[in-house]
C-alpha positions, 0 to 999 in steps of 0.5 A: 127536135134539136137540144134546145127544145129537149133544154126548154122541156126539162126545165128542172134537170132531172139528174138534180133530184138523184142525191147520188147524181149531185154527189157525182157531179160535185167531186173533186174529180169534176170541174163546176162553175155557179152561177146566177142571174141576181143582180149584185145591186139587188138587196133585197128578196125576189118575188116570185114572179122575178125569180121565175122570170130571172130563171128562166132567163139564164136557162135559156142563155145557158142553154143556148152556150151548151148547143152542142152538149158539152157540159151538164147543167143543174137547176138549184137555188142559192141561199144567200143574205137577201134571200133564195136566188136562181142558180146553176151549176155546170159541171166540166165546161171547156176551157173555150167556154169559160169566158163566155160564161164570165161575159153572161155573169158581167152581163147580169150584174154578177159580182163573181162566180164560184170555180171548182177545178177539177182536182179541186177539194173547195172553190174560189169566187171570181169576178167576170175581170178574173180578180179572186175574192173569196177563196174556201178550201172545201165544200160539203153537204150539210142540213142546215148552213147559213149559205147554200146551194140547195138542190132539186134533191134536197141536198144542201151544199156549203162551202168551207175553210174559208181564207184570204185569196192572194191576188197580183197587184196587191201592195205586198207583191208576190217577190216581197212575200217571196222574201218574207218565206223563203230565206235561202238561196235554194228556195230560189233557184232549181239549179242550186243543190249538194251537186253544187256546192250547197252542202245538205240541200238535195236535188229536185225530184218532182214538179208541179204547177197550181195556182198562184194563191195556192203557191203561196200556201205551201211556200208559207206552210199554210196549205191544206194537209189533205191536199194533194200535190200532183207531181211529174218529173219535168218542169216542162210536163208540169207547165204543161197543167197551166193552172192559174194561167188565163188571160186576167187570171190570178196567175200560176207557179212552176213549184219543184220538190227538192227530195233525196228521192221522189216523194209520194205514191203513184195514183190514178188520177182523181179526177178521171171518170168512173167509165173510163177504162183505168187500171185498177192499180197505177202504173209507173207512167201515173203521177207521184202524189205528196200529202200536203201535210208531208211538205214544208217550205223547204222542201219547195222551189217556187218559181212564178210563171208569167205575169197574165195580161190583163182581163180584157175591158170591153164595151156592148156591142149593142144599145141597152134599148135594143137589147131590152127589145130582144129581151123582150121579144124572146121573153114573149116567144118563150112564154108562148113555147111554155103554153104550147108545150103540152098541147096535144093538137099542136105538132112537133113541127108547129113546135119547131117552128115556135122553137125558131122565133125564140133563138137570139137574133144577135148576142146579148154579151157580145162586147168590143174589146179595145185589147187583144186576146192572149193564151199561155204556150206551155212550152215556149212559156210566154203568153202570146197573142190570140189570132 
């Protein structure tokens, strides 16, 4: 009985109801994604019956994206301006699989999901072309906030600290808010220092890469004290984190720390899982980590990465007829496993069979794209094309 009818059969996840589960899976050291099927046209609030319907919907297509187990999926609810929504969180889904994820929140209408990386305290709301909208530098647990995501559990989770997101393309660019921040010489070039001639000014210790948004932060002084600065002693090592560097993305900097010795402590990384076999004390191969509030711009060199492409436009592969039809041919399969599913007088192999007539017979988020797919290569530093 393959992973599919396991999905169908725990509708509710279960680890949604453990407080200490969601907890888990909501930590800095975990990566998630939220996600929902409302329609960002919808201004209104759902009945029940399309809640359910709606729900059931995107279970059945995310669990169709995780055939292989290779990301958690949690069963809550949004709480937004138009009323309760389905939503879904999934915890630590591959980089290969991101962008299926934003082609289903295309597909349904989404205007953006929330994106916690690992290592991340808060989250940012990213549209399926990659644009940040919103950005907010936590989340926590409370009993009773305006907007939420409420689990199973009965936890409530909001996000917090929110601020502008810092996009590419906005009309004051990235070198004229590097202009407004940085006002000498060494901010600008690695190689300058009291080695030399720049009397005063010490070397380069440590580098890190982050997002762009998060970049301009600590180049203006407006990072997040509590916020870590993981950092390796080559740049090359750093590009190597690719934060920020997706097709369509917000983009990503090489950031160095000038210092006349490295700062900060070694650390285990955070984000690591508790299972996994980790020192109890770090070594010397761990990162040094600096708190934010222990940084200054002039402690920084910020050197923008390349220029991520473009997101990719595209268009559906297949008619909105014959996706309607599909639509509704699985609707239907599924509605007869959900009657079935508790039968005592229906076999596990009546029930395979039945599990059959619901998989898609083609995708509906599959797109034709005009343009080509591009990945980062760290260590050459270009985007290169994907073939």
């Amino acid at each position: 009985m393959d992973l599919a009818w396991r999905l169908l059969k725990a509708q509710q996840t279960l680890h949604g109801f453990s407080h200490r589960s969601v907890e888990d899976m909501t930590s800095p050291s975990r990566s998630n994604i939220w996600i929902s099927p409302k329609s960002k046209h919808i201004k209104e609030e759902l009945s029940n019956e399309e809640y359910s319907r709606l729900s059931d919907e995107m279970l059945a297509r995310l669990g169709q994206l995780n055939a292989k187990g290779e990301f958690t999926i949690t069963s809550a609810k949004g709480k937004g301006q138009w009323g309760p929504e389905p939503s879904f969180m999934l915890t630590d889904v591959p980089a290969h699989l991101h962008d299926d994820i934003h082609r289903l929140a295309d597909e349904y209408e989404q205007d953006s999901v929330a994106v916690s990386g690992a290592g991340d305290k808060g989250a940012q709301f990213v549209k399926p072309d990659g644009k940040v909208t919103d950005e907010f530098g936590g989340m926590e647990f409370q009993e009773n906030p305006e907007f939420s995501t409420d689990y199973p559990s009965g936890q409530r989770l909001a996000f917090t600290n929110s601020s502008d997101p810092v996009q590419t393309g906005e009309p004051m660019d990235i070198a004229m808010r590097l202009l407004k921040f940085q006002t000498t010489l060494p901010q600008f070039d690695p190689e300058l220092s009291e080695e030399t001639g720049y009397v005063g000014v010490p070397p380069v210790q440590q580098w890190h890469s982050a997002k762009l948004p998060d970049a301009m932060k600590f180049m203006s002084g407006t990072q997040d004290p509590n916020k870590r600065m993981w950092t390796t002693d080559s740049p090359e090592g750093a590009r190597r984190w690719g934060r920020g560097m997706t097709q369509g993305g917000s983009g990503g900097a090489l950031m160095g720390v000038r210092g006349w010795e490295p700062k900060g402590e070694r650390s285990v990384p955070d984000w690591v899982h508790e299972d996994s076999p980790v020192p109890s004390t770090p070594t010397e191969h761990d990162a040094l980590v600096i708190p934010g509030a222990e940084l200054s711009p002039q402690d920084i060199v910020m050197q923008p990465l390349p220029t991520p492409p473009a997101a990719r436009q595209s268009s559906p592969l297949h008619s909105d007829e014959k996706i309607a039809e599909e639509k509704a041919r699985q609707k239907a399969a599924l509605d007869y496993l959900y009657q079935i599913n508790s039968d005592p007088n229906i076999s596990d192999e009546e029930k395979d069979a039945a599990l059959e007539d619901i998989s898609p017979r083609f995708d509906f988020g599959e797109k034709v794209y005009q343009e080509p797919a591009f990945q980062y290569n760290s260590e050459t530093n270009q985007w290169e094309e994907d073939v």
